[in-house]
Every structure is written in structure tokens, then in C-alpha cells.
DOPALUM-759542 format. One record per residue (C-alpha): residue in one letter; y, x, z. Coordinates in Angstrom, 2 decimals, padded with zeros to 5 digits. Layout:
BEGIN
+------+---------+---------+---------+
: code :   north :    east :      up :
+------+---------+---------+---------+
:    A :       Y :       X :       Z :
...
+------+---------+---------+---------+
This chain:
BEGIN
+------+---------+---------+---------+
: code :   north :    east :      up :
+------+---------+---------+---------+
:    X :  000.00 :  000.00 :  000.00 :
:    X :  002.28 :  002.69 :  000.82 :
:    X :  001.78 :  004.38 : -002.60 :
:    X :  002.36 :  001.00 : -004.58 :
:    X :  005.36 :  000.61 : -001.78 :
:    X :  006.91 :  004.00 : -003.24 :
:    X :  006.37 :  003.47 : -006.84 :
:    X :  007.92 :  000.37 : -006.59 :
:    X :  010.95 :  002.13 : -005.05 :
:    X :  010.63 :  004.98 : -007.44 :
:    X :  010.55 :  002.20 : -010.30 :
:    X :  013.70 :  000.50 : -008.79 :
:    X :  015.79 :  003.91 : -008.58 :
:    X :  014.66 :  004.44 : -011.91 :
:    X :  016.07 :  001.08 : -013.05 :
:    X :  019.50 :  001.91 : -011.35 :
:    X :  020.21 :  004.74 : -013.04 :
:    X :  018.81 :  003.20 : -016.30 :
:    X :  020.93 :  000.03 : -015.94 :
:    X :  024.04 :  002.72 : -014.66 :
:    X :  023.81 :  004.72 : -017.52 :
:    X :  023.47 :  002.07 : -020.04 :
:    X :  026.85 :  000.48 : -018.35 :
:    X :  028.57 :  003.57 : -018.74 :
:    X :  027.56 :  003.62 : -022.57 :
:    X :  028.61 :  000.21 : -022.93 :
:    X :  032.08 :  000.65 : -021.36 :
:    X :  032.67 :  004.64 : -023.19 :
:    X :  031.72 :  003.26 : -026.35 :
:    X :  033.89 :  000.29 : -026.02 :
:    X :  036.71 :  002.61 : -024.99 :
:    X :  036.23 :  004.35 : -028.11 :
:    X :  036.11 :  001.26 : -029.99 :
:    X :  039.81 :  000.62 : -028.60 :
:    X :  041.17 :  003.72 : -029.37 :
:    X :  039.76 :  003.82 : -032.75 :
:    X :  041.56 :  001.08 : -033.45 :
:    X :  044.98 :  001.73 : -032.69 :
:    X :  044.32 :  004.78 : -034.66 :
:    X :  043.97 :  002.45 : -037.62 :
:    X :  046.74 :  000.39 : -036.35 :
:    X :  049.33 :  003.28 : -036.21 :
:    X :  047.70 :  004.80 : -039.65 :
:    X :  048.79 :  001.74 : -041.17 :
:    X :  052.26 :  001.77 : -040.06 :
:    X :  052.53 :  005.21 : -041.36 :
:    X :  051.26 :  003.75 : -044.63 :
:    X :  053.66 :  000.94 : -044.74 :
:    X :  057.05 :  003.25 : -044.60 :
:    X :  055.44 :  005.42 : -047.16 :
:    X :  054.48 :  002.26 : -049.49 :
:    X :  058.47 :  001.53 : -049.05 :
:    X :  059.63 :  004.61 : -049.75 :
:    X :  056.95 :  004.43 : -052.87 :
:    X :  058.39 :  001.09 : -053.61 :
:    X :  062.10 :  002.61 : -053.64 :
:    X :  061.75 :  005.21 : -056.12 :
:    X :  061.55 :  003.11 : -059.21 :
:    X :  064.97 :  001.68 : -058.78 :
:    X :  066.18 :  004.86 : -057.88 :
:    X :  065.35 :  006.55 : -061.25 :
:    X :  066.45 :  003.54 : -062.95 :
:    X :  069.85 :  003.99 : -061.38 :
:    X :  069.83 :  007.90 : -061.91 :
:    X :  068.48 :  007.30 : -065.29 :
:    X :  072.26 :  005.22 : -066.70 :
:    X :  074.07 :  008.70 : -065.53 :
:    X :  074.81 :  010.88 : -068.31 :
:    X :  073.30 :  013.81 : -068.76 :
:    X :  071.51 :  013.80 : -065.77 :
:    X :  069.12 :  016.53 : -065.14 :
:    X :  066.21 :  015.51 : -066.58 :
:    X :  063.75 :  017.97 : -064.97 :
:    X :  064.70 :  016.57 : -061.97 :
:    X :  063.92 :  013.20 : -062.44 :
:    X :  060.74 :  014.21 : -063.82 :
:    X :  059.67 :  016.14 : -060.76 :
:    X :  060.64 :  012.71 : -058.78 :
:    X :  058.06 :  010.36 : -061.68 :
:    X :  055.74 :  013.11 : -061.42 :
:    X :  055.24 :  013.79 : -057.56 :
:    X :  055.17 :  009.79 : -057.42 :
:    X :  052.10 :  009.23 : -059.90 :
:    X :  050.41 :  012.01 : -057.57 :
:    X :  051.21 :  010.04 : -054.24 :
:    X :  049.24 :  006.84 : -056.62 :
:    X :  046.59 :  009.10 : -057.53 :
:    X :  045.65 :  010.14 : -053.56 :
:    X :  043.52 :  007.74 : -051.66 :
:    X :  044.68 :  006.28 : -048.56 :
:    X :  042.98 :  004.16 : -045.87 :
:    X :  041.76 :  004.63 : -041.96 :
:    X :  039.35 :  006.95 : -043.50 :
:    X :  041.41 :  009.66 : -044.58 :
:    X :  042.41 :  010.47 : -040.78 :
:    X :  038.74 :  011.40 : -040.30 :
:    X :  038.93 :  013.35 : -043.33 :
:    X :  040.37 :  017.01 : -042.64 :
:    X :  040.15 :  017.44 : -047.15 :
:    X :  042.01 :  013.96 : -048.09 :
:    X :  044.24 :  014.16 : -045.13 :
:    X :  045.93 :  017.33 : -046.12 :
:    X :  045.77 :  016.50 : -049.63 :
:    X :  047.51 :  013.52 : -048.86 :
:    X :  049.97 :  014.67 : -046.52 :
:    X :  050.63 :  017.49 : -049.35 :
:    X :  051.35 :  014.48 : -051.87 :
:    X :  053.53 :  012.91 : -050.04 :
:    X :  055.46 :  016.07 : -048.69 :
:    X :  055.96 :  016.82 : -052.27 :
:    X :  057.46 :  013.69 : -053.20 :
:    X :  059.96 :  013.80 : -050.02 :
:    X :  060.78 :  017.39 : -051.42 :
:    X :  061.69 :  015.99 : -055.24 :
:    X :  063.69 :  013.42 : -053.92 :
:    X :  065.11 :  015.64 : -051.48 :
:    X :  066.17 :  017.95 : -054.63 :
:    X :  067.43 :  015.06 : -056.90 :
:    X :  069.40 :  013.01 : -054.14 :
:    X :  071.03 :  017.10 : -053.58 :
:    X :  071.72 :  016.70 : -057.39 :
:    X :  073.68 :  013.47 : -057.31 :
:    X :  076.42 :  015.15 : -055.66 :
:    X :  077.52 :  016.52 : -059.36 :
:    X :  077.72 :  013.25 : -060.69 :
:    X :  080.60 :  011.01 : -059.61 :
:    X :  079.75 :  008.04 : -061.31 :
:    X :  076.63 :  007.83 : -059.46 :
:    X :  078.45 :  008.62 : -055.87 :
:    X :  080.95 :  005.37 : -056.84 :
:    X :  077.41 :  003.34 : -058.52 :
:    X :  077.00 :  000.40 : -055.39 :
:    X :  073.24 :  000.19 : -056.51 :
:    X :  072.94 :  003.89 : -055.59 :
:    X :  074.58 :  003.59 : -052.64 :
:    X :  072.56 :  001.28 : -051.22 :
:    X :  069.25 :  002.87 : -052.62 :
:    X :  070.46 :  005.92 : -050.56 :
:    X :  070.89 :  004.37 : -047.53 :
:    X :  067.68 :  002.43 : -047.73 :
:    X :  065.87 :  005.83 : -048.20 :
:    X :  067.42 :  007.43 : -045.67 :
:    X :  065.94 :  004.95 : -043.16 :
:    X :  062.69 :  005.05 : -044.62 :
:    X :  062.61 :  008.98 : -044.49 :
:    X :  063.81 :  008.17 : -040.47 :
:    X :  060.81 :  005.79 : -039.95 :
:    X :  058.68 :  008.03 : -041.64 :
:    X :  059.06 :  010.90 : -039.18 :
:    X :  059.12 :  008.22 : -036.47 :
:    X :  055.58 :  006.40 : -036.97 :
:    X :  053.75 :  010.10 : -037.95 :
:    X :  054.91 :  011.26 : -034.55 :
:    X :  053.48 :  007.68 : -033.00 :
:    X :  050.06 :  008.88 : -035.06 :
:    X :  049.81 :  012.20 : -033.79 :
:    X :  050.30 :  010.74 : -030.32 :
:    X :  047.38 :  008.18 : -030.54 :
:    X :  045.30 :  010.52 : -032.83 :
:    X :  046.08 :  013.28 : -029.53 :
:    X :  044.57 :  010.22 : -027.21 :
:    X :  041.42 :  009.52 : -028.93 :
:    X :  040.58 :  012.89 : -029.84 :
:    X :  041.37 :  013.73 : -026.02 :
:    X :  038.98 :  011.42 : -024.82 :
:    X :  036.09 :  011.69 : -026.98 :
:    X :  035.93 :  015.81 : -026.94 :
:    X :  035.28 :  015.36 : -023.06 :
:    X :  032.05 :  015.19 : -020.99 :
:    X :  030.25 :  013.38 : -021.54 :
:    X :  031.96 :  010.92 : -024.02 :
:    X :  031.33 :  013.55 : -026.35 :
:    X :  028.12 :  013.08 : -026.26 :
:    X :  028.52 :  008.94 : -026.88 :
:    X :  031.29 :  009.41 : -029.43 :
:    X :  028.77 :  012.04 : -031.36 :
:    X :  025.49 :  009.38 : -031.12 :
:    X :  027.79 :  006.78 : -032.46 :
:    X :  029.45 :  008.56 : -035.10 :
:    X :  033.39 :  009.01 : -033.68 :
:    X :  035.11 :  011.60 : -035.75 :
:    X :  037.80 :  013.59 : -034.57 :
:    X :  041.12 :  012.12 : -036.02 :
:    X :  043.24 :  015.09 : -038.26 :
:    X :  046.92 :  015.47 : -037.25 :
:    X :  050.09 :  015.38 : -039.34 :
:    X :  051.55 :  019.36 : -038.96 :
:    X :  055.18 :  019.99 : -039.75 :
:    X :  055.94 :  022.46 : -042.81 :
:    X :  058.68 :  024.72 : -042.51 :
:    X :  061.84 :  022.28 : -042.49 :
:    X :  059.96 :  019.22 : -041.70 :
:    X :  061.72 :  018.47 : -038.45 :
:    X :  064.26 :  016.79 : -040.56 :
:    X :  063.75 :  014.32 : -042.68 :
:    X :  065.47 :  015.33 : -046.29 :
:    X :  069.08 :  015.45 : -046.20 :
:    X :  070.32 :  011.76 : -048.17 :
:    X :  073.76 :  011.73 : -047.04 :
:    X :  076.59 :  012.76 : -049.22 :
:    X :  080.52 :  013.84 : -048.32 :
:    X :  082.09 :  010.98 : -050.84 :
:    X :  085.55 :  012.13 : -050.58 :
:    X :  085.31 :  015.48 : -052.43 :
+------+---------+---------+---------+
């Protein structure tokens, strides 16, 4: 009896750890779950203020393109660097993926840098400084290029919180069964602490 009496109790403990343990799963991977997803959450803000900034550009060149003489290499760069941003794939995936991440960070870098250059370009043009559609396509991107930097430093943070939590003991070892990626980070290039200069001094 006193045998049966132990395993019984060895049994029990065995189930209390078991039925521990499984709770702790649960509630980690859950935890995971919810991180996760304000990863996506904040990825797709980061998307949406580069879709408007994507959105923007058309109207832009339009505008630039009724000045005379513009430089035309410039507004090529500007077509150009936006038909790559169309070609690179996009989605909550690409934050799991260090290759597509940094080629689509490089994209879109490269497009802030040719509008950065023709915007610089504008300021030989009067015509375009007095055009009201210009003006207002200016001021428009400048607050994009200020939301921009805003939600990529809101990514970073969450990115920071999940990656935080699932590289520790042992959630690793629950984030790794289940297939939680580490989240890739957006790193600033030399410059990229401001967003590109779009205001111009209209009174010269």
C-alpha cells in the first residue's frame, strides 16, 4: 500500500509540473502572440506614410514636369527610384526577413534621397517656388517625411520589445518550437536623423 501510496504521489507531482509547464507555454506563447502583433500593427503604419509619400510623387513630377527646362535627370532619378520602391515587396513578412528588409529599406532610402535632390533643385526655378500646386505638394511631403521618421522609430521600439522577450530564458526556447523570428530593425544611414530638407527661403 505504501508503494502504490508513493506512486500515486509521485504521479500527482508529476502532473503539477506537467500541468505548470504546459500553463507557462500557454501564457509565453500567447505573450508572443501579442507582441507579434503589434509588430504587424506598427509595420503597417510605417507602410501607410510610405504608401503616401508613394502616392505624392506623381503629382509632384507632374507639377515639376510644366517648368521649363527643368533638369531632366533629376526627375528621372525621382520616376526611377519610385518604380524600384513598386518593384520591392512589402508585408509583416519582410520584418522577419534580414534580405527584403534591407533591400527595402534601401528602396525607399533611395527614393527619399531623389526627392531630397530634386526638391534642392526647385530652388533655381522661380516659377515653381510661386506654382500654389507645388507649394502645397511640398508641404504635404514634408509631413510625410516627419511621420516617416516618427512611426520607424515606433517600429524599432516594438521590434526592440519582442525581440527582447523572446531571446530570453526560456521563451527562447517557446518562441524557437513555435517558429518566432527575430524582427530586423530600421538603422539610420549617414544623415538619416533628418528627414530630407523640403523647405525653401521664398524671398530670395
Amino acid at each position: 500500500m505504501k508503494k502504490i501510496g508513493l506512486l500515486l504521489g509521485c504521479l500527482a507531482a508529476l502532473a503539477l509540473v506537467a500541468g505548470l509547464g504546459l500553463m507557462y507555454g500557454i501564457t509565453t506563447y500567447n505573450r508572443l502572440i501579442g507582441l507579434d502583433e503589434a509588430v504587424k500593427s506598427q509595420w503597417a503604419q510605417v507602410e501607410n506614410v510610405y504608401q503616401r509619400r508613394f502616392d505624392l510623387i506623381p503629382n509632384l513630377v507632374k507639377t515639376v514636369q510644366g517648368a521649363a527646362e527643368f533638369e531632366k535627370e533629376t526627375l528621372q532619378n525621382v520616376i526611377e527610384a519610385r518604380s524600384r520602391v513598386g518593384q520591392v515587396g512589402a508585408g509583416p513578412s519582410v520584418t522577419s526577413d534580414p534580405s527584403a528588409f534591407s533591400q527595402f529599406q534601401s528602396a525607399q532610402e533611395s527614393l527619399g534621397s531623389a526627392l531630397s535632390r530634386l526638391l534642392v533643385v526647385v530652388e533655381r526655378y522661380p516659377e515653381l517656388k510661386a506654382n500654389q500646386n507645388f507649394l502645397e505638394l511640398q508641404s504635404q511631403l514634408e509631413g510625410t517625411e516627419n511621420r516617416i521618421s516618427v512611426e520607424r522609430r515606433r517600429y524599432n521600439e516594438v521590434a526592440q520589445e519582442f525581440n527582447a522577450a523572446a531571446r530570453r530564458f526560456p521563451t527562447n526556447l517557446i518562441a524557437s518550437m513555435f517558429g518566432f523570428d527575430l524582427k530586423q530593425y530600421f538603422e539610420a544611414t549617414a544623415g538619416a536623423e533628418q528627414a530630407p530638407e523640403v523647405e525653401f527661403d521664398f524671398n530670395n
